[in-house]
N, C-alpha and C positions, 0 to 999 in steps of 0.2 A: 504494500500500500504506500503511495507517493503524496506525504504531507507539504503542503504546499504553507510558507510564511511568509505573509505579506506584508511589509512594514513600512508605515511612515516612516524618515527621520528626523528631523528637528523636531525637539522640545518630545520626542519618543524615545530616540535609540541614542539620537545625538542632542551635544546642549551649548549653548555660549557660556560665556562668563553669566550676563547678565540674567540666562533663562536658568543656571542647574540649581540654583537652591543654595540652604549655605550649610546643610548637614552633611559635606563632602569634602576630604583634606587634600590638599596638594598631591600626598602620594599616593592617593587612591588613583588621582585622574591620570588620562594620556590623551594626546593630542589626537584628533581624526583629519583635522581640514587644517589648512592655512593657505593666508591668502595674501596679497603682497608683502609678503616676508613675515606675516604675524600669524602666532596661533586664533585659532577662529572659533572650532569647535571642538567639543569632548565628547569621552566617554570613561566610565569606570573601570580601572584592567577587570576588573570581574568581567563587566560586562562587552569587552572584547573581547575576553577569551572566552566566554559563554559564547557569543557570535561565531564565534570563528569554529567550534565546534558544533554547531546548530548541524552542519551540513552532513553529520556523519545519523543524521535521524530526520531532516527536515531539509524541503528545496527554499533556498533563503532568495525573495522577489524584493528589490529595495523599491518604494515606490513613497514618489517625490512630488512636489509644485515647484522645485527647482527645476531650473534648464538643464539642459545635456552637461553647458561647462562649468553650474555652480556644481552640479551631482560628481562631475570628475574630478574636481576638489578634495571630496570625503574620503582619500586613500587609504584612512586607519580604519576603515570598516574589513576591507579585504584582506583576509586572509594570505599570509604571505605577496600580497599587489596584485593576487589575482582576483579581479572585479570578476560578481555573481554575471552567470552565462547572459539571464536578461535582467532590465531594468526598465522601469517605470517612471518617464520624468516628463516634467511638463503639468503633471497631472493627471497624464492619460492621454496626451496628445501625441505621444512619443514612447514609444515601446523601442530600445537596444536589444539586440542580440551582437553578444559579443562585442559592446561598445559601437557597434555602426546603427543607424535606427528603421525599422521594419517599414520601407517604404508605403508601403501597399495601405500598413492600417493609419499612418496618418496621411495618406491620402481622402479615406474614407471618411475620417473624421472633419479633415476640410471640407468635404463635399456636402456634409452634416451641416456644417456652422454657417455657410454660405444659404444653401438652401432654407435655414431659418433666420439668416440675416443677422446669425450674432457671431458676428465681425466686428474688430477693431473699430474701423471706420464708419460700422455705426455706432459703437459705444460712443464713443470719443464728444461727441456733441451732447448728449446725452449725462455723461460726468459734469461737462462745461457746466450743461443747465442746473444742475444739482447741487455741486460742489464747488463754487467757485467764495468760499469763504476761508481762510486765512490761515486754518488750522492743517490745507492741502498742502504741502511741502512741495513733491516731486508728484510725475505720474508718470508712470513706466507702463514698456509694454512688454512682455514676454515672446520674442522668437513670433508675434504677429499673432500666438495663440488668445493669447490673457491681458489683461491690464489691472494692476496695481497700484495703487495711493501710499505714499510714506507721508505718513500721519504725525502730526503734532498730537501726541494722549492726550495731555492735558488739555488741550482745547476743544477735542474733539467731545463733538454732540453727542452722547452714547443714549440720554434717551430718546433720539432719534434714528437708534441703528433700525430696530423694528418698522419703523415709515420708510425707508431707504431700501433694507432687504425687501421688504413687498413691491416698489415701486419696480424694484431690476428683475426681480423674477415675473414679472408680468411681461415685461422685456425678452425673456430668455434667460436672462443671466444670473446665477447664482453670486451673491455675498458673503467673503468672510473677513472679520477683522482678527489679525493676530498680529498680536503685539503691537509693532509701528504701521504693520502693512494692514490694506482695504482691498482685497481681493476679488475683483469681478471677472466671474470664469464660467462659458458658454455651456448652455445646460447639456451637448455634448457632449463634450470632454469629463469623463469621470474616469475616477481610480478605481472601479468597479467593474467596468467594461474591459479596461487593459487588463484588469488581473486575470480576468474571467477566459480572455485570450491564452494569457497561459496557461491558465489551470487546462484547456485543453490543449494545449500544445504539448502540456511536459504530461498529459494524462492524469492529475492529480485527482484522489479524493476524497479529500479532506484540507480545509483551508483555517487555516488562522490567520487571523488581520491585530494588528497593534495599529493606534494613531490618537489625535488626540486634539485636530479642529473639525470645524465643522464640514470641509473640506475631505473629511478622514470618513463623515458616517455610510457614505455610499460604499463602500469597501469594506468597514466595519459590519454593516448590515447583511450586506451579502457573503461573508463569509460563514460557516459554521459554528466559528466560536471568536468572537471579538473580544478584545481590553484596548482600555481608551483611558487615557492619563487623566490620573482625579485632579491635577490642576490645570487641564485646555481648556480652549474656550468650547466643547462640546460641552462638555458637564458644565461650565458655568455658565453657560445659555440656556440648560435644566431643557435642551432639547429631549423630547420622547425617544426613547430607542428601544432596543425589541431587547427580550430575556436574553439574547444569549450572547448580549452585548453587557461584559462585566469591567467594572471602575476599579482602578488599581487603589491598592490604601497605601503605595508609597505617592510622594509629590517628589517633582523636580529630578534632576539624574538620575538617583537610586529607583526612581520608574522602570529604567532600562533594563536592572538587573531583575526586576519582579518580573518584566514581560519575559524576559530571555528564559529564564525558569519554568514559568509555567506552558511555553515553548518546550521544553526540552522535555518535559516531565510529559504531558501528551502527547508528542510525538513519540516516546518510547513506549505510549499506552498502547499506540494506533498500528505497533508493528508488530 
């Protein structure tokens, strides 16, 4: 039986300074990413050497709303530099095998977002109308897939996320705020659809999903047995999710080694 793990990373597997918490000492941690010459992101040696061993009971799927070259950053996930066979970035817009990207299915999903008209260049006027008050910093777009806000928090309206999420999905477009970032990402593109790709591809039957925005629940939902970090913004949106979608009782970092665990521990149930 081929146990398939699908995981977010940030603020899941991996963490910054500012997102791991502060119940974690120096020599517990070890770098995964860096990025012009500086450490970026973490992980627990626990919980890289629990990763790096997943594979000898579980097919490990990383799956991201990073780009192709934020995700090729994250070196200290793979096991001796060798990156897992596929990958998941974009959000789903982008499926790697072998680090090259599966032409074919993001062609399909362009032909999706076009055909519903949630495109870039229609969002884009659309933010204008909405957003154009003080607390917007930058707006980015993602590789043409997504667009993103870097957010001033403290300025920003939060109780007005609720009038904004309804306004874009009526739109087409999904909403997530995490952290600094405002995430509008075409109801297309899901990490649920890519996974599901591979689970037929590698044959899998049996899926575990980890993740921990609200970006994560479509993935989370459709797997067989989800955990979704008790401090993301899923659980503190107090969004609905189905039973067999369970709340981690670590916070921050030490998250990673509770998901890695109870990974290891059912995959050795399911063989």
């Amino acid at each position: 039986m081929t146990v398939l793990f699908a995981s977010d990373l940030d603020q899941t597997l991996i963490y910054s300074r500012n997102s791991m918490g502060m119940e974690v000492t120096e020599e517990e941690l070890v770098e995964v990413e860096r990025y012009e010459g500086k450490p970026l992101s973490f992980m627990t040696k626990k919980s890289q050497s629990a990763l790096w061993h997943i594979s000898a009971s579980a097919f490990f799927l990383p799956v991201t709303t990073r780009t192709q070259a934020q995700y090729e950053r994250v070196t200290g996930i793979f096991n001796g530099q060798q990156a897992p066979r596929f990958a998941i970035v974009s959000n789903g817009a982008v499926i790697l095998e072998n680090g090259k990207p599966i032409k074919e299915w993001s062609e399909e999903i362009r032909q999706q977002c076009v055909s519903r008209k949630t495109i870039i260049s229609e969002l884009l006027p659309e933010i204008e109308r909405h957003f154009s008050e003080d607390w917007v910093l930058k707006v980015k777009e993602a590789e043409e897939w997504f667009v993103y806000l870097i957010v001033d928090r403290a300025r920003f309206p939060t109780d007005k996320l609720d009038f904004y999420t309804t306004v874009f999905k009526e739109l087409g477009w999904g909403m997530s705020l995490q952290g600094r970032k405002l995430y509008f990402m075409p109801e297309s593109i899901t990490k649920a659809a890519a996974a599901l790709y591979i689970k037929e591809r590698i044959g899998a039957s049996y899926v575990l999903a980890a993740g921990d925005s609200l970006l994560d629940l479509d993935l989370l939902e459709s797997a067989d047995y989800g955990m979704v970090a008790s401090h993301g913004e899923a659980v503190k949106s107090r969004v609905s999710m189905s039973g067999h979608i369970h709340k981690t009782d670590k916070h921050g970092i030490k998250v990673g080694e509770e998901i890695l665990a109870r990974v290891a521990e059912i995959s050795l149930q399911r063989q």
